[in-house]
N, C-alpha and C positions, 0 to 999 in steps of 0.2 A: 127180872130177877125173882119177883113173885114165884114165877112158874119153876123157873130152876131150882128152885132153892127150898119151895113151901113155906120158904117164912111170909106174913103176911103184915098190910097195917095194920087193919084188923086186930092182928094178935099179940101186938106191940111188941114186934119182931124186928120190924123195918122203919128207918128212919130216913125222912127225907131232911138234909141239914141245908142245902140250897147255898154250897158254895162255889156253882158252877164249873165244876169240876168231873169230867168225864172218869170218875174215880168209883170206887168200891172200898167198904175195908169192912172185912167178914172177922167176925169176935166170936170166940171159942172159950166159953166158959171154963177157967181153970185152966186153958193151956195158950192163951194168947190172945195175937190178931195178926190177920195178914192184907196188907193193902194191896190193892190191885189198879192199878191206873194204865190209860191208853200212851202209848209212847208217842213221843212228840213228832217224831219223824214219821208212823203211821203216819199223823194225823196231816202232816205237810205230804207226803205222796199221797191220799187221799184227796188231799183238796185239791191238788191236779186236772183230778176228773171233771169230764162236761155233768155228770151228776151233782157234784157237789158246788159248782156255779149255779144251778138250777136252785138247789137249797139253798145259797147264799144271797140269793133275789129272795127270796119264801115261797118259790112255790112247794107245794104239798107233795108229800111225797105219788101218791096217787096222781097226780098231773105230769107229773117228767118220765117221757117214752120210756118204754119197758128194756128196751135195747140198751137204755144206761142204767137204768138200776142192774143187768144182768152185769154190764161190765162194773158197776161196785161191787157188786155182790162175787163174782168171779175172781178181784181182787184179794178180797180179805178171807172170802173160803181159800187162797192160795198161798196164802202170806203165812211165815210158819208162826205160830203162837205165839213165840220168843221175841218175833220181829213188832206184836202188836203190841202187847201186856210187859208193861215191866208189874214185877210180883216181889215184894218183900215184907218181911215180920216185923211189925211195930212192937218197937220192945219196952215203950214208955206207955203203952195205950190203958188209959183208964176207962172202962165202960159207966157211961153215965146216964140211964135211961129221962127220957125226957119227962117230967115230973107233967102228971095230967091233973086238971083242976076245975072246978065248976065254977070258978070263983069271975066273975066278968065284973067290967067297967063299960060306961057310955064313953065311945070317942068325943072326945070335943072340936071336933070339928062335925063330924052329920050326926050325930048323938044314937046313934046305935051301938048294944051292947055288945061287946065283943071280948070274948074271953081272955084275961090276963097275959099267957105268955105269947098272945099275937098282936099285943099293942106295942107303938114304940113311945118312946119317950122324944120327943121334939121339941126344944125348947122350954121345959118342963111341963108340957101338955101330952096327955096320955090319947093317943093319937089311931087309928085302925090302919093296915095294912096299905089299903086302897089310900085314903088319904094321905100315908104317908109319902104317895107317889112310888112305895114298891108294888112291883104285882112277880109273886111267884111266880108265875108259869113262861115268866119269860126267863128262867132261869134254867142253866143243864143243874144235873146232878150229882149229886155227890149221896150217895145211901151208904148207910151204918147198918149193919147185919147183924142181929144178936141172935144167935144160933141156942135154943133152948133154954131156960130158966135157973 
């Protein structure tokens, strides 16, 4: 989306919200938002594929013969837009940029500092990420698009 779009993290354009959700929703200052999400049915006739068995073990994309990545890839360059993307305008959407802050705590559990809005609250112990037994990256995504200032 970086490359499409120009917006950047960087430039506190782009938000990762990490509700696992193969979604999108692009915010137009002053004249809206439009969400964009993968349709459910893509996502069930994709998963048909000998490709996407290969990814539901983990291997790496780079490891599963090329002969099935072309026949994914053949798939969805064919599939007409309509059939992938459902697209429609959030008409409640409030843009809420995510408040940045220098302000950090030590986790009480390994006691390193870790800034405020990535600790959680467990049991009223102000907790890191990692200890809490989340890890982001095992997360799909969901990005917020704030398109200019």
């Amino acid at each position: 989306m970086q490359a499409a779009t120009g917006a950047t993290y960087g430039k506190g354009q782009l938000f990762r919200l990490n509700y696992g959700k193969p979604a999108i929703t692009f915010y137009f200052p002053n004249k809206g938002a439009v969400r964009v999400n993968l349709r459910n049915e893509f996502l069930d006739r994709a998963s048909g594929f000998e490709y996407m068995k290969y990814r539901k073990e983990g291997v790496r994309n780079t490891e599963i013969p090329e002969h099935l990545a072309d026949e994914m890839i053949n798939f969805a360059a064919n599939t007409p837009l309509d059939d992938i993307f459902n697209v429609k305008e959030v008409l409640d959407f409030t843009f809420k940029p995510i408040a940045t802050s220098v302000n950090k705590s030590k986790c009480e559990i390994c006691g390193e500092y870790t800034f405020e809005r990535y600790l959680r609250n467990m049991n009223g112990k102000l907790i890191c990420i990692p200890c809490a037994g989340y890890d982001k990256e095992e997360d799909n995504i969901l990005w917020l698009f704030h398109m200019g200032k």
